[in-house]
Backbone bond lengths (Angstrom), bond angles and torsions (degrees), N, CA, C in turn:
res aa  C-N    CA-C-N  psi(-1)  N-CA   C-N-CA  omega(-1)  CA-C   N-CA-C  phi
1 X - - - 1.431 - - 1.524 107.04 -
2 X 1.136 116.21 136.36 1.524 136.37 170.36 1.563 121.80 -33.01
3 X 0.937 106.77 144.69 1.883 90.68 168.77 1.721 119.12 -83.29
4 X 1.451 99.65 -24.62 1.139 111.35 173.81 1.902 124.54 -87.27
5 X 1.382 114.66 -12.82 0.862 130.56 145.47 1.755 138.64 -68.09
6 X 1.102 91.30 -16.14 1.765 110.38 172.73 1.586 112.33 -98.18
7 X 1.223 103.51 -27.04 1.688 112.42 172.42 1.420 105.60 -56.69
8 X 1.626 98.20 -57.90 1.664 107.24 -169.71 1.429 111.64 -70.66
9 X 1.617 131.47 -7.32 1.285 117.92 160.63 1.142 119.50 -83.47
10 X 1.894 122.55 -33.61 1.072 106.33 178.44 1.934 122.34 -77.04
11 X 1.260 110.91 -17.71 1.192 119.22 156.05 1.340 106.63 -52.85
12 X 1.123 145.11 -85.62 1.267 139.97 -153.24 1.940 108.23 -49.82
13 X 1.307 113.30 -53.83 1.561 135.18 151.15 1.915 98.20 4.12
14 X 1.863 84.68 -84.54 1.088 113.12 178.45 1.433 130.43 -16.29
15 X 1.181 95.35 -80.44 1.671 125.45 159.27 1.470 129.45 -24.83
16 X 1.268 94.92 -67.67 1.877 120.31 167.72 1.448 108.56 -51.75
17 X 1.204 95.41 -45.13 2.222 99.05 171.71 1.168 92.69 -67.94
18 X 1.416 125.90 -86.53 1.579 106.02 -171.69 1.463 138.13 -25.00
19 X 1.691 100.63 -58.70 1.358 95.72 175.64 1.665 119.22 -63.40
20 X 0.985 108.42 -3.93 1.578 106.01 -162.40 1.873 93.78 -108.05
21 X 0.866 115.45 -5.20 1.878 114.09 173.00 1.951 88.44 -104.91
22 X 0.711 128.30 -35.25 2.040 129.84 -165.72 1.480 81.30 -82.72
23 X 1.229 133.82 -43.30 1.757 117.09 177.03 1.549 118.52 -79.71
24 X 1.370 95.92 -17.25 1.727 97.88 167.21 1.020 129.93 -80.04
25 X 1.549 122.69 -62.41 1.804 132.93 148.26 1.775 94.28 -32.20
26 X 0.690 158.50 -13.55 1.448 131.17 -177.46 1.362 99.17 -104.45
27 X 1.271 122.05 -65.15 1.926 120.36 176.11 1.149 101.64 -68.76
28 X 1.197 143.46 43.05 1.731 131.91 118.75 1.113 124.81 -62.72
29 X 1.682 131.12 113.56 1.267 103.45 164.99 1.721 139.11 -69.42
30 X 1.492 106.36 153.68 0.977 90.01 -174.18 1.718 102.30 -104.11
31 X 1.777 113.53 163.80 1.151 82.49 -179.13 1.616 103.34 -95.47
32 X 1.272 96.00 179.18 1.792 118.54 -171.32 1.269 110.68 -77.58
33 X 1.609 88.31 135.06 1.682 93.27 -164.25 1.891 107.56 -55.10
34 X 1.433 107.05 156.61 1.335 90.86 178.15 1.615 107.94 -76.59
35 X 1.858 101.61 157.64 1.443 102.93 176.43 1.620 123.68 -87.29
36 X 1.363 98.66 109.67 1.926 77.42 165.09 0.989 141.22 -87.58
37 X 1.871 96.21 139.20 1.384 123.29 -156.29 1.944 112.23 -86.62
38 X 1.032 94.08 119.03 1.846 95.60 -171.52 1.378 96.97 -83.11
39 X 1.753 110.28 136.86 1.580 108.18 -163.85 1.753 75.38 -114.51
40 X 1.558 102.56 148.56 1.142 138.55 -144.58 1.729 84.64 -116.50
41 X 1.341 126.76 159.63 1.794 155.17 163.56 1.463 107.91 -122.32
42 X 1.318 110.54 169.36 1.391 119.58 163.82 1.116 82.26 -157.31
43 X 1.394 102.79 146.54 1.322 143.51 -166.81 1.916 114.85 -167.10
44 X 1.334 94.17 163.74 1.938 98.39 -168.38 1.096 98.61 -100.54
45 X 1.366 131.99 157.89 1.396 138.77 -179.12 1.562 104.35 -147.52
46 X 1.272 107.39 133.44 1.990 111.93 -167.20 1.383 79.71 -142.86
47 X 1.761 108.90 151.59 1.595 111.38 -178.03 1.485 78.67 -153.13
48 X 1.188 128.45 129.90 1.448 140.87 -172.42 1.398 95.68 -78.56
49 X 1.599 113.57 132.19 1.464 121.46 -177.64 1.354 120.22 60.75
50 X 1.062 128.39 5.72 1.280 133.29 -178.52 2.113 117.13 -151.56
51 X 0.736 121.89 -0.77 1.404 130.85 163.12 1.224 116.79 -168.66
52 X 1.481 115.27 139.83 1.914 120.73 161.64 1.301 109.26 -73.28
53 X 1.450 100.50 164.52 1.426 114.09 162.02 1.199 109.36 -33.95
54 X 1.714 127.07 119.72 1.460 134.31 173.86 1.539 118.79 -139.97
55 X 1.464 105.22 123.26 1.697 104.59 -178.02 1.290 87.35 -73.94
56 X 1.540 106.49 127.77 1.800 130.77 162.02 1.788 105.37 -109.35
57 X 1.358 108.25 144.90 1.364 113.41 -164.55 1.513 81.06 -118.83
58 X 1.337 137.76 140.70 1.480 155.39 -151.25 1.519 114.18 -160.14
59 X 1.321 126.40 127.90 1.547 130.00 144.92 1.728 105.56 -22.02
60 X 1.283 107.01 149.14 1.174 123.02 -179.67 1.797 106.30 -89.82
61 X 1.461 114.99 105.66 1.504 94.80 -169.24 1.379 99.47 126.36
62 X 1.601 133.00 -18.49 1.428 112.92 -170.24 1.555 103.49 -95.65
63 X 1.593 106.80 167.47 1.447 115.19 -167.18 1.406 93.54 -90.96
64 X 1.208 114.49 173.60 1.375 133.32 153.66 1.560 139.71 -30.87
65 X 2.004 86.67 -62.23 1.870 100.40 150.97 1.431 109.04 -51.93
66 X 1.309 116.22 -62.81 1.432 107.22 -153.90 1.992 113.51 -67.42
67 X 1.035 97.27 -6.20 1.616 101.65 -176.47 1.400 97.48 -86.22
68 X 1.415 121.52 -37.72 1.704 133.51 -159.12 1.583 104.31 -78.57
69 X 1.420 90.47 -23.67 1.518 102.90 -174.16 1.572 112.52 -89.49
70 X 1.458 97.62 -38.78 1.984 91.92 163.93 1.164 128.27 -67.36
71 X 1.365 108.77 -29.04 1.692 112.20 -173.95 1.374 110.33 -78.21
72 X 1.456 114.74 -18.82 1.508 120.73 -176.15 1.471 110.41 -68.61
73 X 1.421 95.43 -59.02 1.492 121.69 -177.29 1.996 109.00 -56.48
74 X 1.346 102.06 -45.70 1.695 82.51 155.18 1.160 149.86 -38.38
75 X 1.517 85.24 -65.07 2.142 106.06 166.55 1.356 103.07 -63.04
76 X 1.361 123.45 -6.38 1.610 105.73 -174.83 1.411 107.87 66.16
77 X 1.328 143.08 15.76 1.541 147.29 132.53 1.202 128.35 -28.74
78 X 1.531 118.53 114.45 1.578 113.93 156.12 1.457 134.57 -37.78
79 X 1.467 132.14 105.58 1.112 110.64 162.50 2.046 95.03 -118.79
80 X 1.184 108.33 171.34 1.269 148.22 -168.69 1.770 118.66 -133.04
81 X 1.153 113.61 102.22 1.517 121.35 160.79 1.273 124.01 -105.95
82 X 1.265 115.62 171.05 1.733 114.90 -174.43 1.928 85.81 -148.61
83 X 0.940 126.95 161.56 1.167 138.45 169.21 1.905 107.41 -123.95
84 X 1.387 108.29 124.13 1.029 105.02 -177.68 1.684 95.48 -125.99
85 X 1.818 111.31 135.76 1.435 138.91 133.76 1.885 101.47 -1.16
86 X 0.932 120.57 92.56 1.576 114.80 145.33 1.241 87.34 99.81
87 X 1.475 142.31 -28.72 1.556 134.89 177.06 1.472 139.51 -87.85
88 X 1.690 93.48 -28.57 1.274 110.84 177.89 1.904 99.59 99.18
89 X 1.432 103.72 -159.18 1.599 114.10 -160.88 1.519 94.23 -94.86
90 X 1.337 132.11 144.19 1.366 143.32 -154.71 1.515 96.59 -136.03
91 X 1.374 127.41 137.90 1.198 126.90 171.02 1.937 99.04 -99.56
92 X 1.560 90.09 136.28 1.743 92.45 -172.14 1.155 114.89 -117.32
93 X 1.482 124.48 -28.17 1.604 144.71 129.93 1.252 141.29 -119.19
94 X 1.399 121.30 148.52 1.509 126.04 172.07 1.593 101.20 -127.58
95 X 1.588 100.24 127.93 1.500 94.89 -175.32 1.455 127.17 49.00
96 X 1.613 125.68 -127.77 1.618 106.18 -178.19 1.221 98.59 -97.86
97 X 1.227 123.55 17.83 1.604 113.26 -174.86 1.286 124.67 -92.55
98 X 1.017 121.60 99.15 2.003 126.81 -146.09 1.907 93.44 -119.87
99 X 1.743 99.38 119.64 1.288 106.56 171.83 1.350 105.33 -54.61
100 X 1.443 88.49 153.68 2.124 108.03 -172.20 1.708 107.34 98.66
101 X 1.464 94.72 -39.72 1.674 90.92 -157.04 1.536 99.26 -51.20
102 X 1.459 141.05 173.40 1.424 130.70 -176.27 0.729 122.90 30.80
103 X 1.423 151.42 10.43 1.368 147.42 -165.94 1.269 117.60 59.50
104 X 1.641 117.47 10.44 1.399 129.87 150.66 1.368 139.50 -66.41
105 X 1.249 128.11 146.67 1.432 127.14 -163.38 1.817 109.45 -138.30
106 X 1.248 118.86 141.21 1.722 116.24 167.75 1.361 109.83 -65.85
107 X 1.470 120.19 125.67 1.719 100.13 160.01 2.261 77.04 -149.73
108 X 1.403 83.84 -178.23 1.562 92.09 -149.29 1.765 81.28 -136.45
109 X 1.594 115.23 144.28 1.326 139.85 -173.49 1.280 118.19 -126.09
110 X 1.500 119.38 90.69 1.609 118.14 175.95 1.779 112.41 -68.97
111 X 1.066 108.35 126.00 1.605 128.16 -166.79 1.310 107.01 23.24
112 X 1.160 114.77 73.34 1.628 122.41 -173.98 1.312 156.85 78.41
113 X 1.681 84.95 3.13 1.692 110.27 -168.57 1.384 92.83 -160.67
114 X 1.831 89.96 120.66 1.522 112.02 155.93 1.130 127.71 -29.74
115 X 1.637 106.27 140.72 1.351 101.95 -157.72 1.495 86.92 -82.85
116 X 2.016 102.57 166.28 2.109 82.28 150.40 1.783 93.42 -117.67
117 X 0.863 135.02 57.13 1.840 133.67 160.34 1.264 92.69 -139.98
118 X 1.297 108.85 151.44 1.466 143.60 173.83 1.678 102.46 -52.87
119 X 1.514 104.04 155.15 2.021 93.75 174.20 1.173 95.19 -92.75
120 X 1.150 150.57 29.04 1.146 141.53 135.01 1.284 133.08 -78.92
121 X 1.273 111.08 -11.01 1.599 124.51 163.29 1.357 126.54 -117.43
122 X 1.324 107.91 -4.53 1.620 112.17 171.77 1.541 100.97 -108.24
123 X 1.945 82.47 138.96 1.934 93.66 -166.19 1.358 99.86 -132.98
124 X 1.137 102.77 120.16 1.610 144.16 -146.78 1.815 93.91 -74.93
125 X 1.156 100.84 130.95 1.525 133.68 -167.58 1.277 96.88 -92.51
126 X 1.789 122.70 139.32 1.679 133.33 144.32 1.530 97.67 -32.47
127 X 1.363 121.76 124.92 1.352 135.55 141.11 1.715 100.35 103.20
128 X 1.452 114.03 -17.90 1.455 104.98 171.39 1.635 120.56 -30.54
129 X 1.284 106.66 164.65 1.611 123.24 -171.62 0.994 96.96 -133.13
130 X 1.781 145.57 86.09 1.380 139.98 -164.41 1.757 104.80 -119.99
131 X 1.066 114.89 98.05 1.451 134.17 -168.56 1.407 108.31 -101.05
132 X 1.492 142.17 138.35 1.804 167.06 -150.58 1.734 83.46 -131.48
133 X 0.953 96.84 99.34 1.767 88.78 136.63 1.755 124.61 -116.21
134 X 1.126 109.55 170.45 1.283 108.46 159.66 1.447 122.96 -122.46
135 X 1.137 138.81 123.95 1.046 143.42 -142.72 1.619 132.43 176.83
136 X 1.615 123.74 135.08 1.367 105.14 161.04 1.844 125.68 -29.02
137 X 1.386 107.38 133.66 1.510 107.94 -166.20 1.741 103.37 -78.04
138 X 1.347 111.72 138.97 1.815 127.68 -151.64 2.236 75.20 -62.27
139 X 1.306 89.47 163.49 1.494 111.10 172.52 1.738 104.92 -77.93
140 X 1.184 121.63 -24.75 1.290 105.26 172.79 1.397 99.94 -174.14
141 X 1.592 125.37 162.17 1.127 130.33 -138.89 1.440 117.38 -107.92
């Protein structure tokens, strides 16, 4: 046998190992990435004239708006935002209740006390008590 004929078997040899480990590493499974799991709060939600006290179960991480905004959007409820320069997102109605009307205004009370950040920047705690009223605006904050 050739010398150059022995090349080309062990080349070919070669090959067949390769391809046959590159078809193995590939049909391994791999396992599946793990899933991440979004850990969930409960917390109460009260919206003056428009919902009771209600345990709401929430993403871990959502604001105030964005919770006020799911629960609305369930009931199929009007809400209304405005985004204000230097304040953040402002709720301007819920349902028929439209700031100005009475000289009433939306503002929202974490476990009993006004917030002072926007619900767009306050992010709602396990066990919070996050209550809507509508109402003359408190004398001070």
């Amino acid at each position: 046998m050739s010398i150059m004929k022995k090349w080309t078997q062990a080349l070919a040899v070669l090959l067949a190992i390769a391809a046959g480990i590159a078809f193995f590493t590939l049909s391994i499974s791999r396992p599946p990435a793990p899933i991440q799991e979004t850990r969930t709060i409960v917390t109460s939600l009260a919206i003056h004239g428009v919902l009771q006290p209600t345990d709401v179960q929430i993403p871990e991480g959502t604001s105030a708006l964005a919770m006020l905004k799911e629960e609305l959007g369930k009931r199929r409820l009007l809400i209304v935002t405005k985004e204000y320069t230097g304040l953040g997102t402002l709720v301007e109605q819920i349902g028929l209740y439209k700031n100005g009307d009475e000289d009433k205004y939306w503002t929202y009370m974490v476990n009993g006390t006004f917030a002072n950040v926007g619900a767009d920047a306050y992010v709602v705690q396990n066990s919070d008590s996050i209550e809507w009223t509508f109402s003359p605006p408190p004398d001070t904050y």
